[in-house]
C-alpha positions as CSV (number, residue, x, y, z in Angstrom):
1,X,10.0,8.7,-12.7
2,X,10.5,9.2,-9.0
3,X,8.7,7.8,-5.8
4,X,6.1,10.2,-4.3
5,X,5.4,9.0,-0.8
6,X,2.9,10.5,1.3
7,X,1.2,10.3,4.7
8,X,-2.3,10.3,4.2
9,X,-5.1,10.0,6.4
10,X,-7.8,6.8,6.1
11,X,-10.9,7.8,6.7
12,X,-13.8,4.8,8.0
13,X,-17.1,4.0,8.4
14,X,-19.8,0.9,8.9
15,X,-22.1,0.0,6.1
16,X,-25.4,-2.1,6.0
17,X,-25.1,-5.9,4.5
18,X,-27.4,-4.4,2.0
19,X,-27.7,-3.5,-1.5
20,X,-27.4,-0.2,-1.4
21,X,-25.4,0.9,1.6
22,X,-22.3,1.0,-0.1
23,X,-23.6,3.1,-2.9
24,X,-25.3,5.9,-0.2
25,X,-22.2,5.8,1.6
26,X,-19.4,6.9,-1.7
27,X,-22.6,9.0,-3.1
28,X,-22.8,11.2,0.0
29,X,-18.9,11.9,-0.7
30,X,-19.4,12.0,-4.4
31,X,-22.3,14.9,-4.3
32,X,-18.6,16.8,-2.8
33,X,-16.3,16.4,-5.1
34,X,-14.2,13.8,-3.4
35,X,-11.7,12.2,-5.9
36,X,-10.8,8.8,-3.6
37,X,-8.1,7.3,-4.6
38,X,-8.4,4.5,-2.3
39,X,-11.5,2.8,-1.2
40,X,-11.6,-0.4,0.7
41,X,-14.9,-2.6,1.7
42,X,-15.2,-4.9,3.5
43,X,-17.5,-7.3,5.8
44,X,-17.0,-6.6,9.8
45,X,-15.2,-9.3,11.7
46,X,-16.5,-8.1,15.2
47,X,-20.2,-7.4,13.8
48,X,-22.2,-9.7,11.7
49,X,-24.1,-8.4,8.9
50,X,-22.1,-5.2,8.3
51,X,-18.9,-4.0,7.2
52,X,-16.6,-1.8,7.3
53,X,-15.6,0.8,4.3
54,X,-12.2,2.5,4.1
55,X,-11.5,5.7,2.2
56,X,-8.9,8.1,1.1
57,X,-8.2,11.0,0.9
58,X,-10.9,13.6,1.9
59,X,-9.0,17.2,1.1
60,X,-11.5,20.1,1.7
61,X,-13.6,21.0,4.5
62,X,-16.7,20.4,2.9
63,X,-15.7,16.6,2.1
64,X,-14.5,15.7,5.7
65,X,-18.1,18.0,6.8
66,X,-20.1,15.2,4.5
67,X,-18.2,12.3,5.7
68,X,-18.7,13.6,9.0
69,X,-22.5,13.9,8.4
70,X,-22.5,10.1,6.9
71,X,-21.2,8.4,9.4
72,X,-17.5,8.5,8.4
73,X,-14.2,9.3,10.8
74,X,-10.5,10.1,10.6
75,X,-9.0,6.5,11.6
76,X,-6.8,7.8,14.2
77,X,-5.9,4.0,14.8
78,X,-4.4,3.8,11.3
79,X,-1.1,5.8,10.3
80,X,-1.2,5.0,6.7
81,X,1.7,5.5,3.9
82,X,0.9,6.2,0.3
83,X,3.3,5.5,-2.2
84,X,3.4,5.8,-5.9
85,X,5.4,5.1,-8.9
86,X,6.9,3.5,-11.4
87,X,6.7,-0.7,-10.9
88,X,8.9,-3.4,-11.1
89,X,8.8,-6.6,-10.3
90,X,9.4,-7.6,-6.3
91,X,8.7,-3.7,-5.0
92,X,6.1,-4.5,-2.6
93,X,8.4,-7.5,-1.1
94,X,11.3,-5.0,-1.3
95,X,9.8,-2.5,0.6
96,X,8.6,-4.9,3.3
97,X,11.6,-6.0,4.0
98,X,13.5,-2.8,3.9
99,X,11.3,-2.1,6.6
100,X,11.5,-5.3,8.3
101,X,15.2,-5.0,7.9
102,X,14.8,-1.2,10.0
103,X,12.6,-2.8,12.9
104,X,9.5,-1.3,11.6
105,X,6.5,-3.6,11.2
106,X,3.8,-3.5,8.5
107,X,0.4,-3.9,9.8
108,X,-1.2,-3.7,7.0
109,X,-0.3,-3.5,2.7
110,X,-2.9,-3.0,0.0
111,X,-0.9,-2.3,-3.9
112,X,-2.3,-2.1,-7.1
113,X,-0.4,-1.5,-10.6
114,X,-2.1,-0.3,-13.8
115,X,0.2,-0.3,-16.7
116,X,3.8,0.8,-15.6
117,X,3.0,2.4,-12.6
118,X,1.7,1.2,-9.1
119,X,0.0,2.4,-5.9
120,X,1.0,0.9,-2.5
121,X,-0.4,1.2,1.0
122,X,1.5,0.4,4.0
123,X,-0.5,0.8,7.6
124,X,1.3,1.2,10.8
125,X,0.9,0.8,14.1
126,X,1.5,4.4,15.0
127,X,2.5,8.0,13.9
128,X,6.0,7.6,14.5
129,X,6.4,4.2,12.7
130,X,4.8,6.0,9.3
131,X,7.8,9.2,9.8
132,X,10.4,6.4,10.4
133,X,9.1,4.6,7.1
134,X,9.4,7.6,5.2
135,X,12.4,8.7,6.6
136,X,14.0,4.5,5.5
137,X,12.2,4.0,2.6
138,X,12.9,7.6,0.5
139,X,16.6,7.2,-0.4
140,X,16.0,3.8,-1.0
141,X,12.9,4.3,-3.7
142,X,15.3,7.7,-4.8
């Protein structure tokens, strides 16, 4: 099984230190059709009783429309990497330092496996470090 490794856009918004707020947030996307494969919350460092929620992908117009309405934007501060496939042990330490090895820092790594295969995602600090990551880490995943 090969690597599939894709550019993908993270899209963010605040939520309420309520119960609740994380549930209006996802249902606004849910009512849709957005199939998020990657969803990240958590509490706001600059701003006390709220957080922040972190979600990917929104494909069709009328997702990115409802995230639009809810609050939600394209992160155009984070240039994100998706990368699935089969896992082995030391991947995620082998793809760092490939990277680190090529001069291009990691600002960010969330991974997650589930049986055999795994999810990883790498943030950068721009546009051109996600190409460049692409461009080092395809013939070395093959």
């Amino acid at each position: 099984m090969a690597f599939e490794i894709t550019r993908i856009d993270i899209w963010t918004t605040e939520i309420g230190d309520h119960p609740g707020a994380l549930a209006e947030k996802l249902e606004a996307l849910m009512r849709v059709g957005a199939h998020l494969e990657f969803t990240i919350a958590r509490p706001s460092a600059e701003k006390p009783r709220t957080g922040v929620l972190f979600v990917a992908p929104l494909l069709e117009p009328e997702q990115t429309a409802a995230a639009t309405a809810a609050g939600f934007r394209k992160s155009g501060g984070i240039h994100a990497l998706r990368i699935i496939g089969p896992d082995r042990p030391g991947l995620g330490a082998g793809m760092a330092r490939t990277l680190g090895d090529a001069g291009i820092n990691v600002s960010g790594m969330s991974a997650a496996t589930i049986g055999e295969r795994c999810v990883l995602y790498f943030r950068f600090g721009s546009d051109e470090d996600a190409k460049r990551a692409a461009q080092v880490l395809t013939p070395v995943l093959g």
